[in-house]
KOLMIFI-801968 format. One record per atom (N, C-alpha, C, CB): z, y, x. Coordinates in steps of 0.05 Angstrom, whole numbers, plus 5000, padded with zeros to 4 digits. Glycine has a CB too. Layout:
REM KOLMIFI-801968
ZYX/...
//
This chain:
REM KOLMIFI-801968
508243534840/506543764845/508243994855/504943844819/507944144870/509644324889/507444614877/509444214931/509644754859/508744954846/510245264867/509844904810/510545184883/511645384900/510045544930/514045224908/507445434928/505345494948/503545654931/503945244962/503045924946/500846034936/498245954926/500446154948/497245794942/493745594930/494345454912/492045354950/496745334911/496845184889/496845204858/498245094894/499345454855/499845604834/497445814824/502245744842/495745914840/492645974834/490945774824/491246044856/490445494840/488845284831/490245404800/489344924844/492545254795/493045134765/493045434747/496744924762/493245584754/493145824740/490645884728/493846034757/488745794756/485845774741/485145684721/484145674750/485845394717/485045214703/485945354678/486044934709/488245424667/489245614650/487545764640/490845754660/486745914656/485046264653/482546244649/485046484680/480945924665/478145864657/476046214655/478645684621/475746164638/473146404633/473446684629/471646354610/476246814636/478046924640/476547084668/480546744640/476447364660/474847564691/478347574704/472748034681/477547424736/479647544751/479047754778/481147304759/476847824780/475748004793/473948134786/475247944811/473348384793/471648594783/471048794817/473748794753/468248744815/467048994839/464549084830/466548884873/462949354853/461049424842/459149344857/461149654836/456049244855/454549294871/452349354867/454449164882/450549604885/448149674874/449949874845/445849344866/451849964850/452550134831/453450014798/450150314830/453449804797/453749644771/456249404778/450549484763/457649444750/459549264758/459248944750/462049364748/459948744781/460148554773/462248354769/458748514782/463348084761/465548124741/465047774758/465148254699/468547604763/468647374781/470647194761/469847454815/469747074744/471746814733/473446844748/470846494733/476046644728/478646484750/477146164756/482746414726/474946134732/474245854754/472345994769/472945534741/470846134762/468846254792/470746174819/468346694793/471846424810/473946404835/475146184848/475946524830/477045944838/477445744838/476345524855/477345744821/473245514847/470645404866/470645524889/467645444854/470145764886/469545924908/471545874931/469546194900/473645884928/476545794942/474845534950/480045744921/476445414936/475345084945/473344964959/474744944927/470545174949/469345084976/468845235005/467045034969/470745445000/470945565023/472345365038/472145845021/474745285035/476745175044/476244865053/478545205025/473844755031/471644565045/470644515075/469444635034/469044785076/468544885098/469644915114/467845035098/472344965116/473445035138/474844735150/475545295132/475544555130/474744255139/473344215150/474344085126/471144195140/468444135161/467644235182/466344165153/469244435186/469044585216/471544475226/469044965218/473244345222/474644165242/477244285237/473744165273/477644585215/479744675221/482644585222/479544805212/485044495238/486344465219/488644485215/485944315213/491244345201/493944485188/494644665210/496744275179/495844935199/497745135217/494645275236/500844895243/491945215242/491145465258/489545645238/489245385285/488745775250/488846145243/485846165240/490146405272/485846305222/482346455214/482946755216/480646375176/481146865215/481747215217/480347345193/480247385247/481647535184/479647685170/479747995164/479247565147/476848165183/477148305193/474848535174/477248205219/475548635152/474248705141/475148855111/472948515144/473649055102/475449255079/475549145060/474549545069/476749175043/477349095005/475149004998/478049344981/474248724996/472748614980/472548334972/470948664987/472348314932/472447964926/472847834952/469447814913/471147814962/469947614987/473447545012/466547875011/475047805016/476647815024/478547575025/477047995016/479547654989/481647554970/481547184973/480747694934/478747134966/477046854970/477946734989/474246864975/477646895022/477346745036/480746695047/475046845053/481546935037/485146845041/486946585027/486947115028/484646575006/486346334994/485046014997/486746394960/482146075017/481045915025/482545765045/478946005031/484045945068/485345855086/488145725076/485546055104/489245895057/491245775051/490745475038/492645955034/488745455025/488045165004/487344985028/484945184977/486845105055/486044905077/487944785097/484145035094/490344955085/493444975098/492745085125/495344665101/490445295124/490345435154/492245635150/487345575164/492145815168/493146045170/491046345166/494346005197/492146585154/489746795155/491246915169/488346955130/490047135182/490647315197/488747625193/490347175223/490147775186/488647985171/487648185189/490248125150/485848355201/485648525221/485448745201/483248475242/486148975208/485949275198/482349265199/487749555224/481349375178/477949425182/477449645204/476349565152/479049805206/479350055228/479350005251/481450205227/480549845260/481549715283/479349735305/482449415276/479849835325/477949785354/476849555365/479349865376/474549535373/474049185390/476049155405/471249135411/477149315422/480249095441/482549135424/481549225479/482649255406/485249195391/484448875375/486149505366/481948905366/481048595346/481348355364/477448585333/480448485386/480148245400/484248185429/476048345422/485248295424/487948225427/489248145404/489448425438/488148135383/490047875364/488847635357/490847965334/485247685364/484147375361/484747295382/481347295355/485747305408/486447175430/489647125421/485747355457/491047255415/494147275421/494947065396/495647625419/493547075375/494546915341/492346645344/493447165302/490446555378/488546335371/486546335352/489746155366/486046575335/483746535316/481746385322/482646745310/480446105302/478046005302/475946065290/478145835297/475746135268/474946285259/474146525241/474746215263/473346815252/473046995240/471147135213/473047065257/472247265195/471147475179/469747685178/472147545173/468347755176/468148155190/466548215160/465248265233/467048415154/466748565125/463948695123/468948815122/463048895147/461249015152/459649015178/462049195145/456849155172/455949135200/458049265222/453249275201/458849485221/461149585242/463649305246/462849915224/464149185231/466248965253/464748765259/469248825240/462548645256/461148435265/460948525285/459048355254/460448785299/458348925323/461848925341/455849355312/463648945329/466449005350/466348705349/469949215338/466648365326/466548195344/465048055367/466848105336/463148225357/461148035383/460348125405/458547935376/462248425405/463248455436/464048325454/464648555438/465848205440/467648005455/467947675443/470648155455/466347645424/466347255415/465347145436/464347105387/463547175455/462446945470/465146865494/459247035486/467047115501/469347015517/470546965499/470747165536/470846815493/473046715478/471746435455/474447025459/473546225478/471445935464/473145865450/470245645482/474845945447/476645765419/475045875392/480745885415/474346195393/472446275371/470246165362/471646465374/470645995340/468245725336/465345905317/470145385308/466345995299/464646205283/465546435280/464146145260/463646665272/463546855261/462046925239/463246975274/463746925221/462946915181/462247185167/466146805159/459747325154/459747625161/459947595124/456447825182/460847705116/461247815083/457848045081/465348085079/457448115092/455348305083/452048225097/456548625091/451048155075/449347975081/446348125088/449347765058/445948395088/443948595096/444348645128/444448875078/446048545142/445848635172/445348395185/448448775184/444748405208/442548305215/444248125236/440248495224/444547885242/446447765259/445247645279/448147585248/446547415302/445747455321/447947225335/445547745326/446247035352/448146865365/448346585345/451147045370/448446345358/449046175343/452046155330/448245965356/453646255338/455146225320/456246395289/456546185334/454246585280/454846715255/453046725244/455746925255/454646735213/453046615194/453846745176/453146355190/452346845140/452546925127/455646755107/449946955123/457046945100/458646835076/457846595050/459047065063/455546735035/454046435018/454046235024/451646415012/452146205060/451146015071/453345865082/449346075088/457046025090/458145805096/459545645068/460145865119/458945865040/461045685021/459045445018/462145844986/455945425020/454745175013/455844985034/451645185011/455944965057/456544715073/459444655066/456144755105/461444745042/462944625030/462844515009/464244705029/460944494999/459744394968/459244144969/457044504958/461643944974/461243634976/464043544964/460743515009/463243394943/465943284927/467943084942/464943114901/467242994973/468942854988/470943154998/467142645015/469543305001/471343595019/472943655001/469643905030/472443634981/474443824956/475943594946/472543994926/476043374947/478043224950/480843214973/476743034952/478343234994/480643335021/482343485014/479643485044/480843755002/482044055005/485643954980/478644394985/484443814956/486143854940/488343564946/484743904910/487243354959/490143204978/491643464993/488842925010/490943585002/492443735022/493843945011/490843845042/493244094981/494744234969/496744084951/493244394957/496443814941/498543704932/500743594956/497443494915/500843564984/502443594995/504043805009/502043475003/503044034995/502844365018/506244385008/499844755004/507844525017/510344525027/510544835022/510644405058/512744995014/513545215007/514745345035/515445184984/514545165053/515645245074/513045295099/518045035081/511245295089/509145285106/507445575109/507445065096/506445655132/507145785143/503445965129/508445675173/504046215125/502646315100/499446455118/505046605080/501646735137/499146825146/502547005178/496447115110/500047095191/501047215214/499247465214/500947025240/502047725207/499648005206/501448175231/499348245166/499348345237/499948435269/500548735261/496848395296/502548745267/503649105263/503249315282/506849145262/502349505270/501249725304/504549795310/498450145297/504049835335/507049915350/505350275359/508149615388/507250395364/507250735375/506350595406/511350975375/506950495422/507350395443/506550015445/510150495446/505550025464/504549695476/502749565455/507549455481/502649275456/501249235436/502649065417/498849145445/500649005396/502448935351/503948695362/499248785309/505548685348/506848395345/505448365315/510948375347/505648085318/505647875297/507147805273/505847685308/507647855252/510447805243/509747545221/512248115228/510547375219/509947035214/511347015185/511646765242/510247045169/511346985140/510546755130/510647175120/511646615116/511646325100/510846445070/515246135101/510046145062/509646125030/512346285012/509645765021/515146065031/517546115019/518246545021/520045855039/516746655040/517946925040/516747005016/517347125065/514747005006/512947104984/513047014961/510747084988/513946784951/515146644932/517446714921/515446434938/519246884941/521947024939/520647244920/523547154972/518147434932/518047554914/516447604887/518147674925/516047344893/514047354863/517847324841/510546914860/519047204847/522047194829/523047424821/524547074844/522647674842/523647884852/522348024822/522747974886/519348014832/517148204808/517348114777/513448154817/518147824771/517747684754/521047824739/517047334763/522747854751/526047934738/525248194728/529047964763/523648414741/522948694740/520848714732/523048824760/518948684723/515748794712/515048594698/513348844735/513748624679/512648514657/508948464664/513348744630/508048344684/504948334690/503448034675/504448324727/501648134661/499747954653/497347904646/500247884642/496247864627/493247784625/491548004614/492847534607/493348164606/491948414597/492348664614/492748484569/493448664644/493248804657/491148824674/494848804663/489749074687/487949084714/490049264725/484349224712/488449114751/489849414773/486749334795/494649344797/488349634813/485749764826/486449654856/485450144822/485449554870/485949484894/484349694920/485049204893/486849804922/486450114926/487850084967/489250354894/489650024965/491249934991/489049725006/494349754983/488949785034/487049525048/489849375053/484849595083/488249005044/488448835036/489448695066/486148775020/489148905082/490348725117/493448765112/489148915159/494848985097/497549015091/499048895077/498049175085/500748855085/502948615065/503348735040/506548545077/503348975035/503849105007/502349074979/503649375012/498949074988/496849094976/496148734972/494649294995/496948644996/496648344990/498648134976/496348255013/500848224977/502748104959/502048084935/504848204958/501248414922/500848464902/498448284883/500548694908/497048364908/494448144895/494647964892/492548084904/496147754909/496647554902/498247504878/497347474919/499947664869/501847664845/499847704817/504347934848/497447884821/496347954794/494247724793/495048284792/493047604809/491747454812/493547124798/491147504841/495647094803/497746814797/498346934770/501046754821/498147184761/498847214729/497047324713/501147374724/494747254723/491647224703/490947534693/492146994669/491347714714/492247974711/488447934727/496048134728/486848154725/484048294734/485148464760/482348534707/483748384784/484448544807/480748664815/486448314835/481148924811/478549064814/478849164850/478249374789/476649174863/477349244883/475949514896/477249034896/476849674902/476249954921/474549864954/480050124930/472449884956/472249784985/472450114999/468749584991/471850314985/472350524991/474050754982/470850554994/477050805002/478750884994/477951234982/480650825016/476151364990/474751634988/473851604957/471951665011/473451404940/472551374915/475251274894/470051144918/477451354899/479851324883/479651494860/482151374898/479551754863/478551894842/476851834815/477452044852/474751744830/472851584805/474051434797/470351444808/474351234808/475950904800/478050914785/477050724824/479251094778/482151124769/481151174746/484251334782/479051414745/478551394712/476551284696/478251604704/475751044720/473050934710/474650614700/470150914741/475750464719/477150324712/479050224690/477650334723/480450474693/483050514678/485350364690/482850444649/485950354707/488050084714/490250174692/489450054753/491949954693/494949904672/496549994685/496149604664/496549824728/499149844742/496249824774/502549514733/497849864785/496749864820/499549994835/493150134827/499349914861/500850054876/498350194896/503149854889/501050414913/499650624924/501850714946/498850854901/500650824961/502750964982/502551374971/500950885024/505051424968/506051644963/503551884971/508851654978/501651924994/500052104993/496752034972/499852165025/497151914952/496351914926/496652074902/496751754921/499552054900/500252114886/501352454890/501451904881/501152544923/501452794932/499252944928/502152804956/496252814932/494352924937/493652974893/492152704962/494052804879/494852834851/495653064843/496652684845/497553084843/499653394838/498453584856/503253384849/497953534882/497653814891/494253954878/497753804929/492353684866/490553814863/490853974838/488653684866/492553824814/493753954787/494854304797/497053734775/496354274817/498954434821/496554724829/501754284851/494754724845/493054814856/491354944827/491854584874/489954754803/489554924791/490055024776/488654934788/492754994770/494555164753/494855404765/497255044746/495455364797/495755634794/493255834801/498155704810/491055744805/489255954797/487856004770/487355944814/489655894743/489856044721/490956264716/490555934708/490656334685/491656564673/494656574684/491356554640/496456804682/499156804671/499956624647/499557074662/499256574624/499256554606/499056264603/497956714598/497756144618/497055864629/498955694641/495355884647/500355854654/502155784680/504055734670/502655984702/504455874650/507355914627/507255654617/507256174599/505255594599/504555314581/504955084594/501755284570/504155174627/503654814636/507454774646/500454754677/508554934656/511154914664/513154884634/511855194685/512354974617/514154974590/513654644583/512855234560/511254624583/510654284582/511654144602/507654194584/511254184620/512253884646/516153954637/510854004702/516654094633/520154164623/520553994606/520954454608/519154054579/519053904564/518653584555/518054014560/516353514577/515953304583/518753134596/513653344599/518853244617/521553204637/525053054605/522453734658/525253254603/527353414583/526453014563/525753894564/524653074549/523552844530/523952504541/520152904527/523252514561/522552234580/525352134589/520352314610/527252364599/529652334604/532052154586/530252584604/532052354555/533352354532/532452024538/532352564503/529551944533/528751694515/530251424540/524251694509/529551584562/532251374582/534051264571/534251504600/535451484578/538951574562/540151384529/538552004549/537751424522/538651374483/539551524478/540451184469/538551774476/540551994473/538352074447/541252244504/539252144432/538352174408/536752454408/540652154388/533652444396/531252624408/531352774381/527852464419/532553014374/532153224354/529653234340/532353454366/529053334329/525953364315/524953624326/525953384278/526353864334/525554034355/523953914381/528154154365/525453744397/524653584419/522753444422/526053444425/522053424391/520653204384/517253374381/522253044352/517853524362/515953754358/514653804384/517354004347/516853874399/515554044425/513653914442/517754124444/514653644444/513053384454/510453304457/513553234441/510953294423/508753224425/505953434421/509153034409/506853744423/504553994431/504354024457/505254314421/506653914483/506553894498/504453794508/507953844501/505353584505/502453254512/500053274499/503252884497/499653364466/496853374465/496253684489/495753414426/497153964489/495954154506/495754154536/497254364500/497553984543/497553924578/497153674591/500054004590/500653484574/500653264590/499053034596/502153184585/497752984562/495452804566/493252804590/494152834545/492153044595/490753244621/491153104642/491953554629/494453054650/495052954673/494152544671/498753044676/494452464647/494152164648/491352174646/495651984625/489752274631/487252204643/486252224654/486152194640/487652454679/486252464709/487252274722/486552704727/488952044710/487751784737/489351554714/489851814785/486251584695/485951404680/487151214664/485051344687/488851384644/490251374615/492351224628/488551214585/493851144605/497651044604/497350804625/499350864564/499450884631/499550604658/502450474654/499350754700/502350234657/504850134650/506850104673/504549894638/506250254699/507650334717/506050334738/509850204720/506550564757/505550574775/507150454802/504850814774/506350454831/508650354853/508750484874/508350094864/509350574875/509550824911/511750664941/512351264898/510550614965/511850494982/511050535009/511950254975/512250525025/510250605055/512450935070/505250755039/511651005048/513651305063/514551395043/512251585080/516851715048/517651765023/516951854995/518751855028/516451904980/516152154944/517852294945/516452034910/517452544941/519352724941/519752794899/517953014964/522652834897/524052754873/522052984856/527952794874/520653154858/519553334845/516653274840/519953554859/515353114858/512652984844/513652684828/509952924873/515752534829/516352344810/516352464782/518752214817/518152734783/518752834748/516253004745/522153074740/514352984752/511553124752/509752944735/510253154783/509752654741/508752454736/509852354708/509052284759/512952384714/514252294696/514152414660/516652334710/513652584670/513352884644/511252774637/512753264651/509052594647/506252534637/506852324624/503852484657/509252214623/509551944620/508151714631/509351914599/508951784661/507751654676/509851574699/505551804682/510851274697/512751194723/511451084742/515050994718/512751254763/512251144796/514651054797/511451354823/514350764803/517350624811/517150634841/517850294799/518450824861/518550814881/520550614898/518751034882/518750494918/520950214932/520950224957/520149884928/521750014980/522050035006/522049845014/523750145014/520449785040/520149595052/518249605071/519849425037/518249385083/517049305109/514949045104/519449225132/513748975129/511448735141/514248525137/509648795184/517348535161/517548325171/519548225144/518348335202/519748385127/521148335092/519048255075/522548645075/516448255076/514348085063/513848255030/515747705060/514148555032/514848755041/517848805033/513048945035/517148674997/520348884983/522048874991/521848864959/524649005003/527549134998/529049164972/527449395005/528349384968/529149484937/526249634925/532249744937/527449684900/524449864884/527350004858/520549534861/525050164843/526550284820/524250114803/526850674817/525649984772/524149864753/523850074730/525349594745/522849984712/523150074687/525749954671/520550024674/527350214664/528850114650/531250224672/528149814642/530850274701/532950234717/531550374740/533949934721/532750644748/531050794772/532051044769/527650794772/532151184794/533251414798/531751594821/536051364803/530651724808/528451884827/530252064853/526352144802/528252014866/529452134892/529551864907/532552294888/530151614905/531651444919/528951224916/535051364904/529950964934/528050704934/528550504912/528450554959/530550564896/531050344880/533650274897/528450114877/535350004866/536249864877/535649534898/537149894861/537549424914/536649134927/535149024915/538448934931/533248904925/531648624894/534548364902/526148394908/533448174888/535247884882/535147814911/533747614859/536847614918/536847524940/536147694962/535647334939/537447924963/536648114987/539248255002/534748364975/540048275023/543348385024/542448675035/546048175048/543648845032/542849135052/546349155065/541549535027/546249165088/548049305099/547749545117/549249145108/549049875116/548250065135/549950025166/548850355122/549450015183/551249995214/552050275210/549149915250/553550235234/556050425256/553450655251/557150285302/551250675253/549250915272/547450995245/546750745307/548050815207/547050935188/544350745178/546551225198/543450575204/540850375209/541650165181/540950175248/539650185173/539549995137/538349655154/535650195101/539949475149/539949235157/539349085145/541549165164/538048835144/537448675121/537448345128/534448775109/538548135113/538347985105/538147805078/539247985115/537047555079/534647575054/533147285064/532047925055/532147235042/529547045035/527547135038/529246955011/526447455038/524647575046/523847675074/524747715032/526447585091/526347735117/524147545134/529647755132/522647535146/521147455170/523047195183/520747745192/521746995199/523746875224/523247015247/523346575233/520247085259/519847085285/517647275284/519346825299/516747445311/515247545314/513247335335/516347795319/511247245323/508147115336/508647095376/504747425326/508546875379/508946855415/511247095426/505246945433/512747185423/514747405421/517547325422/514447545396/518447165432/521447175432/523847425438/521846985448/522847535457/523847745470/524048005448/522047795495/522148085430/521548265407/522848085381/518048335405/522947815387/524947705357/528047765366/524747295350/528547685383/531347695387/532747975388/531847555411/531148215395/530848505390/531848595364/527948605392/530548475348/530048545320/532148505302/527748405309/533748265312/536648235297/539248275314/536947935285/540848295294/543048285305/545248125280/543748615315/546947905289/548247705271/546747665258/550447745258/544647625262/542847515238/541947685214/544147305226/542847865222/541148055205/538648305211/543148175192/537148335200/534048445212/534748705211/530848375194/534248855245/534549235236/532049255233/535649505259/532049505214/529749605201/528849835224/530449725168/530449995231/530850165241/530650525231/529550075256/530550435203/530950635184/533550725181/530050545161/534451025177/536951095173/536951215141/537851305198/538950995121/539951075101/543151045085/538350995090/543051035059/544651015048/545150895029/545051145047/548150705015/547450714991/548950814976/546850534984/548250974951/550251174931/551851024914/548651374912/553351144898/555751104886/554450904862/557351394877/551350864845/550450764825/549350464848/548151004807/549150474864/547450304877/544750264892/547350204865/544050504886/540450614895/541150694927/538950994874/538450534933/538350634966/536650904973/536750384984/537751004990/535751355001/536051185036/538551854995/533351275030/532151295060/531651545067/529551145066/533151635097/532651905098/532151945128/535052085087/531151735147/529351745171/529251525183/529851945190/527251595203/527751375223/529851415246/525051305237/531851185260/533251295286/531751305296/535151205301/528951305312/527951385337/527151695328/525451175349/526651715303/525452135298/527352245291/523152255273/530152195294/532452365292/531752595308/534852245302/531052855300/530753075330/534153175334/527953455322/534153155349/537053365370/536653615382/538153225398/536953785363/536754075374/538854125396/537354305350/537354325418/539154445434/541754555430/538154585441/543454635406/544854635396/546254415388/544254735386/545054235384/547253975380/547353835356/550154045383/544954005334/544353945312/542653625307/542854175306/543453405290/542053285284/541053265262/542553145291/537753275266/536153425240/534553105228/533053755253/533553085199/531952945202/529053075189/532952705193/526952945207/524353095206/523753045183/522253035223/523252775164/522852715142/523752825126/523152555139/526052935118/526553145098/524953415104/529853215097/524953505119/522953795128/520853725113/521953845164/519253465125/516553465117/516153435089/515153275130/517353345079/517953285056/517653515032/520353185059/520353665037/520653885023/517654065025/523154025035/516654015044/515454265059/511854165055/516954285100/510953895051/509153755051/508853785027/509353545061/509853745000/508253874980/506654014967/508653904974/507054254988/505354544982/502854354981/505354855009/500554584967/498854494959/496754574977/498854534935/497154764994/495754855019/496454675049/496555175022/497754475037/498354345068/497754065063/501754385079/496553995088/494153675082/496553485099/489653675107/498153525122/499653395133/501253655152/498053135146/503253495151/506153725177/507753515183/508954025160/507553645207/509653455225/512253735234/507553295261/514153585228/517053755244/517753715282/520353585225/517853925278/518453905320/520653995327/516554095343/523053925343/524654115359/526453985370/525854315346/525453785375/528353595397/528353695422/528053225403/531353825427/531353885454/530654255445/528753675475/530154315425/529654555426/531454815405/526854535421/531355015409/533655255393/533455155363/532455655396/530655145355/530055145330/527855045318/530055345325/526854995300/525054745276/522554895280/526154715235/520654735292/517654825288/516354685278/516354885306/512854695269/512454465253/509454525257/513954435220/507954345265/504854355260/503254205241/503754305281/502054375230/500254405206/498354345204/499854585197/496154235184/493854145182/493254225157/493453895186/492054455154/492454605121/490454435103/491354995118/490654405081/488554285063/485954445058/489654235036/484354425073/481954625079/480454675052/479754505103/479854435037/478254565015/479454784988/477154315003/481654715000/483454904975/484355184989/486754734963/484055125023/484355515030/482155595032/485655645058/480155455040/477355615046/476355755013/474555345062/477755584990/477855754963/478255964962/479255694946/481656014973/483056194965/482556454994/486156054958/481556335012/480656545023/477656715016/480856445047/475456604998/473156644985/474756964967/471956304964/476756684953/477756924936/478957184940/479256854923/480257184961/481757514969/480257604997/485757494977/476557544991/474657635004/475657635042/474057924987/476857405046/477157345075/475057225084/479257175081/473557355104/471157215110/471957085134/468757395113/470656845147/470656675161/468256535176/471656565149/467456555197/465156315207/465355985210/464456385235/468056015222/468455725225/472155655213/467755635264/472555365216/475255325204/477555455234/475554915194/477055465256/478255645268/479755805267/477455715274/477655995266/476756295256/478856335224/472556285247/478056175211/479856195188/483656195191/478655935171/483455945207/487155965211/488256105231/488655685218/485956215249/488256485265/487256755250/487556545308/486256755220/485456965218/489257155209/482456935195/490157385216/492957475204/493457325187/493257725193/491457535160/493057435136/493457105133/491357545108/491256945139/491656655130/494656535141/488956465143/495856715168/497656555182/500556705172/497056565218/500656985156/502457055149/502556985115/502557315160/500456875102/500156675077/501156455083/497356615069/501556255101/502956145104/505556025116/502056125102/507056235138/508856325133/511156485108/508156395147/509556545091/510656645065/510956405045/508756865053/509356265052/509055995029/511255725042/504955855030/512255825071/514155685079/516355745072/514255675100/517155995077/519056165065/521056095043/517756355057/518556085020/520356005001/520255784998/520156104980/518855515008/518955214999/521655235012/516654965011/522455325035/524655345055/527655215037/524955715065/527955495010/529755525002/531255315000/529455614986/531555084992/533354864995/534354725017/532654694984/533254875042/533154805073/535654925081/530354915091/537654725101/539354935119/538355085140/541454805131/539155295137/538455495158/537755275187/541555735163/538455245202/537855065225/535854815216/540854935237/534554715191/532854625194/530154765181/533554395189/530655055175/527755175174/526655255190/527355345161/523955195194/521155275210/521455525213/518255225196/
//
């Protein structure tokens, strides 16, 4: 039995977990709740089906559609069929969808909602290799002989000769076989493909299993769309350790879900956990004086407490005291705005700045911040519990090498690295050098071992002066404020650092209510003086840790 393929290690996990909820969603506003054998079947006869449609070893199904059960199912449908999935962004444009079901051969497709059914069948009738189109949402109204409701295709797998098929074919499935092909947006031309195996993802289930403690009494929130290697690894990991994966089909409803749920652990990309703090940070400070004092004497405190208990450094009864008036008057505040103790949180995608980690941290709350990519399947390094140093990505995981080049570029070789980019030779052979994968990230690693990522080489700006700045620290420092929704840094080629802004509107159109700034439109509001010399002043001082040549 070959316990080293994802379908497989699910089958038997099932059998395990039996009556055991491994999924949770809502519908019609009520939550409904998916066995590991629910699930299990459901696989299987998906994967039925896709036999009976002729599919077979190594080609590609698509699935093009937001966070839902149905998703998760049909990914491990393909895999139990030894097809291939191929994930489309739900966002994604009809000719962007339809240049990867041509370019990756898709047979057949997914679509989540009425909006991607209506972008495939723009374009399914050109394109005859496209055998079906499979819609998850069964209220819109379809069209064409070839699409069909989700239910209606798991029944035409409901034959005990198919599920025999399905499970001959998972007792010979191979760790080396080839998992899913996900298409990366490029700035320029169009996605490559980047081709991951069973064996890249299996690296990191070893990786998570040395570092985190996940199991049957954990949920997490499936919060990340599920077309990203980050959100999907994951799932797959909580899913293989009988862990509840609830799912978000809408990212705008995180707020609720966080404290409706309660997840244990989830990962997240860093403007979560920005938009978090800044909304805290925001109403602290339109409290008392007196207020302002308590919440900063606490997060100190907090900080100061969480540290020691690192360390082993032995916690006074002062410290101790303080602690715990801390946490009942403030800190708790912060954990149950996104729903009580969590046994770690995960931040990845871009950077955290070291001042919303000890923010979190004071709550007793870890973001283990990590790094990685698509063609690394994602991890690099991460910070664990037990082992992490804010500010930084963590140290290497197992079987991972980092080396920095001549130019600072973080290099990687690994069990996690990718082989090839999809029909692409020309963009594979790009991508390495001696065999090892550039990232094209510029970092470092410190004297303890922790990696800092501190830009990309292509956004290096070069001031007319001769300065080389990196924008990511600017934004960084400077992106916190609680009045700023996104900034970008500018000045390559130029005297000095400019930066355009996208202020967080619902929190100035407050504070402009409040110091009786009137306004008609959002315009009107950001060329009004004061609003533009309010934030110039609020640059000012975020500035302070800035060298002169890289302040705005």
């Amino acid at each position: 039995m070959n316990n080293e393929h994802l379908a497989v290690i699910l089958r038997e996990k099932a059998k395990e977990y039996g009556s055991q909820v491994a999924m949770c969603y809502k519908k019609c506003n009520e939550w409904c709740e998916i066995t590991y054998t629910e699930l299990s079947e459901k696989i299987q006869t998906g994967a039925a089906t896709l036999l009976k449609l002729g599919i077979k070893n190594g080609e590609k199904i698509g699935i093009f559609s937001p966070n839902k059960p149905e998703w998760t199912i049909t990914d491990f449908a393909a895999q139990s069929a030894c097809a291939v999935a191929v994930p489309i962004y739900a966002t994604n444009t009809a000719q962007q969808t339809e240049f990867i079901v041509k370019d990756a051969d898709i047979r057949v497709i997914f679509t989540g909602n009425k909006e991607q059914y209506e972008k495939v069948m723009t374009f399914s009738d050109k394109i005859s290799k496209l055998i079906k189109i499979v819609s998850f949402d069964e209220s819109i109204k379809l069209w064409g002989n070839k699409s069909c409701y989700f239910s209606e295709f798991l029944k035409w797998g409901d034959s005990p000769k198919l599920i025999k098929r399905v499970n001959d074919n998972l007792d010979n499935a191979k760790i080396t076989d080839l998992t899913t092909i996900i298409y990366t947006s490029g700035t320029t031309g169009n996605p490559k493909g980047v081709v991951l195996r069973h064996s890249n993802f299996i690296h990191q289930f070893r990786s998570l299993d040395s570092y985190f403690n996940i199991g049957q009494k954990d949920i997490s929130l499936c919060f990340l769309p599920l077309s990203h290697v980050y959100e999907r690894i994951w799932t797959f990991y909580i899913l293989c350790r009988g862990a509840v994966n609830t799912y978000l089909e809408n990212p705008r409803l995180i707020a609720e879900y966080l404290r409706e749920v309660k997840p244990t652990v989830m990962v997240a990309v860093p403007r979560l956990y920005e938009k978090i703090y800044s909304a805290v940070m925001n109403k602290v400070a339109q409290s008392s004086a007196m207020k302002q004092k308590i919440f900063s004497w606490a997060k100190k405190v907090g900080i100061e407490y969480h540290y020691a208990r690192k360390e082993n450094k032995l916690i006074g009864p002062l410290l101790h005291s303080a602690y715990i008036l801390a946490d009942k008057m403030v800190l708790k505040k912060i954990r149950d705005a996104v729903g009580g103790h969590k046994n770690f949180f995960s931040a990845g995608g871009a950077a955290l700045s070291k001042e919303i980690e000890e923010f979190f941290y004071a709550a007793d709350l870890l973001v283990c911040q990590g790094y990685g990519l698509t063609e690394t399947s994602p991890m690099v390094s991460c910070n664990r519990p037990g082992d992490y140093k804010f500010g930084t990505v963590g140290k290497p995981i197992e079987d991972c090498s980092v080396r920095i080049s001549g130019e600072g570029e973080i290099q990687i070789k690994g069990s996690n690295v990718f082989e090839e980019y999809y029909n692409n030779p020309e963009a594979t052979a790009e991508a390495f050098v001696d065999g090892w994968f550039k990232t094209g990230d510029v970092g470092y690693v410190d004297e303890d071992g922790y990696l800092h990522i501190t830009d990309r080489i292509k956004d290096i700006i070069i001031t007319s002066g001769g300065k080389n700045i990196s924008p990511q620290h600017i934004e960084a420092v400077l992106g916190i404020d609680s009045y700023i929704e996104f900034i970008m840094a500018i000045g390559d080629g130029r005297k000095y650092i400019s930066a355009l802004i996208v202020p967080n509107f619902p929190v100035l159109e407050e504070y402009a209510k409040e110091k009786s700034i009137s306004f008609a439109s959002r315009d009107e509001l950001i060329n009004h003086p004061d609003i533009i010399n309010f934030y110039i002043d609020r640059l000012e001082k975020r500035s302070a840790e800035l060298a002169n040549y890289e302040k705005v």
